[in-house]
N, C-alpha and C positions, 0 to 999 in steps of 0.2 A: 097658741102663743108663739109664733116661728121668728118675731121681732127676739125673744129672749133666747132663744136656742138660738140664735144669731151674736147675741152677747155672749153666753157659756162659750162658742166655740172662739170668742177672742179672746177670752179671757183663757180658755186654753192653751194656747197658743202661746198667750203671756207667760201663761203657768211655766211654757217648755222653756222660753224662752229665758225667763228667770231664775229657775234653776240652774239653768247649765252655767251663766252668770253665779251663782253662788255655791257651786260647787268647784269650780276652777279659781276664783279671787280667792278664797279662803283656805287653807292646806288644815285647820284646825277642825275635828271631826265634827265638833258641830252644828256647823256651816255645812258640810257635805250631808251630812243626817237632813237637817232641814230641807235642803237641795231636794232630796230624792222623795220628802215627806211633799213636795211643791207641786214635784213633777208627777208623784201618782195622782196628787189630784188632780192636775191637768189632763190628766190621759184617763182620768172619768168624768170628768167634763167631756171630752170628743166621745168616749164610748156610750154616757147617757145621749148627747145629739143623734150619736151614729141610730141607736137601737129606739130614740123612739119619732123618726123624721122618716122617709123615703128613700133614705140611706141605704135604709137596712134591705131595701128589697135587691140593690148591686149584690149584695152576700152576707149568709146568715150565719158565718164562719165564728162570728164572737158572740154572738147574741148569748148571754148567760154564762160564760168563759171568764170575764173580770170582774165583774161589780162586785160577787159575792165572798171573793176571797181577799181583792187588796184592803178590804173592810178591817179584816183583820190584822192588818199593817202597821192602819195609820198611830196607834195606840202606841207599838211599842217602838216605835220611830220617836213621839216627841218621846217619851221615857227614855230613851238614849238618848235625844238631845238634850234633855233636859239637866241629866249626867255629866254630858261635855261640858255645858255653858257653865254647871257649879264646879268645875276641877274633881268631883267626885270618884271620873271614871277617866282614864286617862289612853282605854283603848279594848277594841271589843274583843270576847273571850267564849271559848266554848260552849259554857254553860247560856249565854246570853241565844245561842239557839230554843232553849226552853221557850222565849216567847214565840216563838212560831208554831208550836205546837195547836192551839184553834184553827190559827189558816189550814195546817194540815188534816186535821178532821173536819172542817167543813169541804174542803177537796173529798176526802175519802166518802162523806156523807153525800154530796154532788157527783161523783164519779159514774156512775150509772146512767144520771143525764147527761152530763159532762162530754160522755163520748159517744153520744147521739149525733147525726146530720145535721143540719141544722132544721130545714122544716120538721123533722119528726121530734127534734129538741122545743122547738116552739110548740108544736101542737102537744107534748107528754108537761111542758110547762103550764098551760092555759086547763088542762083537764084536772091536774093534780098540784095545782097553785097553793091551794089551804092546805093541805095536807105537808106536803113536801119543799114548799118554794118559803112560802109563811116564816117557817121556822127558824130557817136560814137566814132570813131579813132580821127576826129578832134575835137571833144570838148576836147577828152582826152587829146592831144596833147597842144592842149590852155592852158586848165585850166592849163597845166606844166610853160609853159612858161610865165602867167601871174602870179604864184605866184614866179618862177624865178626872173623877173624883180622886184618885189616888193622887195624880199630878197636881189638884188642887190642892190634897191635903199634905203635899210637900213643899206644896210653894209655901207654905207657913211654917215652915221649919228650914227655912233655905239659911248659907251659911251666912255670919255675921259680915263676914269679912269681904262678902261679895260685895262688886260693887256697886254703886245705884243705878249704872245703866245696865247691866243686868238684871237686877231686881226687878227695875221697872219692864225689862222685858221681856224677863219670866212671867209677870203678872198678867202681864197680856197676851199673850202667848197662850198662857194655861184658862185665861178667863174666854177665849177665842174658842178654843177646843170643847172648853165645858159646853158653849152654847151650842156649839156645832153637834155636839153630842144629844143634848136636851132634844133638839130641833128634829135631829133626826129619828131619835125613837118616836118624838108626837107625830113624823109624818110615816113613820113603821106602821104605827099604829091605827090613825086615822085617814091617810091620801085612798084613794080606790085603787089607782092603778097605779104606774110607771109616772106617767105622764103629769100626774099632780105635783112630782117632788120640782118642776121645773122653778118655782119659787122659793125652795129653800137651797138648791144649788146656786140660786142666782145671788140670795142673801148671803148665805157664806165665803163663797168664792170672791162676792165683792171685798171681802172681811179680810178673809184670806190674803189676796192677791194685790190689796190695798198696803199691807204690811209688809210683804213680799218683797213690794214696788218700793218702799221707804227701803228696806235693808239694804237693797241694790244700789239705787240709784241716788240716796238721801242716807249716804252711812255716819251722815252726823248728828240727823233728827234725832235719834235716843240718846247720843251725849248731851244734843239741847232739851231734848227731853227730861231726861234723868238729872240736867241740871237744876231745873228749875224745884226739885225739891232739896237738891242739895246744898243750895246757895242760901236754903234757911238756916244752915246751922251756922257753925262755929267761924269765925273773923280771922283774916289772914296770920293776925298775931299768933293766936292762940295756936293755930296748926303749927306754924313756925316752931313753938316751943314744945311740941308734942313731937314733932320731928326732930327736936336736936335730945330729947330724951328718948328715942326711937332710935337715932342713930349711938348713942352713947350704949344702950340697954344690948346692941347687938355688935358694935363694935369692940366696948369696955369689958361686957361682962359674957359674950359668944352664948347670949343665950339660942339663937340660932339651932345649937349643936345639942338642943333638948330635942327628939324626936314628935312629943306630944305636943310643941306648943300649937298653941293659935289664939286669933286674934285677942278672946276673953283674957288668955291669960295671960298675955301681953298688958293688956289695960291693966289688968290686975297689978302686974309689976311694977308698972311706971304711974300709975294712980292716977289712971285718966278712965272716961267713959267707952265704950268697944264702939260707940256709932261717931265717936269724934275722933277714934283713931282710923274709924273706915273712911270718913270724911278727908282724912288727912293724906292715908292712903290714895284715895281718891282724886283730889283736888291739888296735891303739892309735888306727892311724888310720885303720883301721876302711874301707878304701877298698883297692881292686887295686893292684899298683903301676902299671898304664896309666891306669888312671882317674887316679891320684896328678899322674902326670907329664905325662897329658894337661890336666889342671886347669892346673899353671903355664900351659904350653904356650898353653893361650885365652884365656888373663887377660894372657900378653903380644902374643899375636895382636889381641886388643880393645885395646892400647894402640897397636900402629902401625899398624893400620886407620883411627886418627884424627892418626897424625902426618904432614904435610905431605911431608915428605922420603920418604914411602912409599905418598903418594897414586897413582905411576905404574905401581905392580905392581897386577899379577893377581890377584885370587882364590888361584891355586894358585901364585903366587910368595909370597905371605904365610902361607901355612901350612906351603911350606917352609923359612920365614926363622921360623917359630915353633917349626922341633922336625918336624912331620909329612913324610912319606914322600909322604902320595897326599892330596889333596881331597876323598875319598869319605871317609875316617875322620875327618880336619878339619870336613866340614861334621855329622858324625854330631856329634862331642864338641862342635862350637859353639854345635848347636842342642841339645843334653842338656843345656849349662851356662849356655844364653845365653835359651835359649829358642826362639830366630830363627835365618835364616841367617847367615852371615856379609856376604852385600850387603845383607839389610835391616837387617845393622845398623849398616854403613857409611852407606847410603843414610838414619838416622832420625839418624845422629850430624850428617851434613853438615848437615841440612836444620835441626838446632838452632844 
């Protein structure tokens, strides 16, 4: 089938191409997660071509060197996207090494072929395939499908307050992955060789790199998208009036400067539904309800940063006297809204 390994390697190519496109337009981590989640698959796209075409006879230098370990990647890549896109996780952290730990014992359980030549790597592959090569293909195949399942069963616990174009394109995203995950253990399980998977690279990458190509080049499709179930709810009025008890609720009465809230207990307050106040969010004032609430939240942190009576707190006493939980989100939304840190902007306000 050299017509399809002729697609794979465009669609590679797109894969690089698309990537580095949305890891450079976008500064927000999620965008760069998915960037590099794009570009491994791409770059197993050219490595399946490479290793099972004519290719491989120029050099045998990779043969068994990638497939078996970027496998183990792809998993906790959207799980960290998937963080980014819900505001969940605000930037990566030490402990987030722990997911690399399978790549690194499937390494250590490879290491022995691994640093074989290459012909004596293909021929110790081909003799001890069932035994040694097998096993590897099905962890890889699992660990897919196990953090698959998890991804799905988060997306049904995804925040209230997110909003419908992300919803809808966590749903698809995570319903993409599942398959991709299914797919590939049934062809773990049943392809003979190498050479069989050339139809399910070709089905998902289409999937894949179809979506890819929206993000990029169609970054309006999922607001049109995401509209079209949005525009079933609630009538301009109605938001209108949700908005001016939204702006009363946080101007009047600073509830803002509750640490716990969110969107539920907003509704709560102002005796509206959470899906027509995310609507409202959504569609009027045009901003997340964090973004919303983190806006008051800086605009009054920049006021007692410059009053006397609160020159003796901290840094992370002023962000929790603003609304914020932690300093790492605080200084994220001071410097999106402010521009600066928050000491250089104490530090440029003294100094006038």
């Amino acid at each position: 089938m050299p017509w399809i390994k002729f697609i794979l390697l465009c669609y590679a190519l797109l894969a690089i191409f698309v990537s580095g496109g949305l890891f450079f337009k976008d500064k927000h981590y999620a965008s760069k997660v998915l960037a590099l989640f794009i570009l491994l698959m791409g770059l197993e796209m050219i490595n399946y071509v490479y290793a099972t075409t004519a290719l491989v006879s120029i050099s045998t230098v990779f043969i068994a060197r990638y497939y078996f370990y970027v496998g183990f990647i792809y998993g906790p890549l959207l799980w960290f996207y998937f963080l980014f896109l819900w505001e969940k996780k605000q930037s990566f952290q030490g402990r987030d090494a722990l997911h690399l730990i399978p790549m690194l014992l499937a390494f250590v359980y490879f290491f022995d072929i691994f640093i074989l030549p290459g012909e004596a790597r293909i021929a110790f592959i081909r003799v001890h395939f069932f035994d040694r090569v097998m096993p590897l293909n099905y962890a890889r195949a699992l660990h897919l499908l196990v953090y698959a399942v998890v991804i799905v069963r988060h997306c049904q616990k995804m925040p209230v307050e997110l909003p419908k174009v992300k919803r809808v394109l966590s749903l698809g995203i995570a319903s993409i992955f599942f398959l991709t995950s299914v797919l590939m253990l049934g062809f773990t399980c049943f392809a003979r060789d190498w050479h069989d998977f050339a139809p399910y690279y070709l089905i998902i990458s289409t999937i894949v790199f179809s979506m890819a190509y929206l993000l990029y080049f169609q970054p309006d499709f999922m607001a049109r998208l995401g509209g079209k179930y949005v525009h079933s709810g609630i009538g301009k009025k109605d938001m209108e009036r949700i908005q001016t008890k939204i702006s009363h609720a946080l101007q009047a009465e600073r509830i803002f400067l509750e640490r716990d809230l969110n969107l539920k207990a907003l509704a709560l307050r102002i005796e509206e539904k959470p899906h027509h106040l995310s609507q409202t969010f959504t569609r009027l004032i045009q901003e997340s309800f964090n973004e919303h609430i983190n806006r008051y939240r800086i605009d009054y942190a920049k006021q007692i940063l410059l009053e006397a009576s609160f020159a003796h707190l901290t840094i992370e006493a002023i962000a929790q006297e603003a609304g914020f939980n932690n300093r790492v989100t605080f200084n994220k939304f001071f410097q999106k809204f402010t521009g600066m840190k928050p000491s250089a902007y104490k530090s440029m306000a003294v100094s006038h």
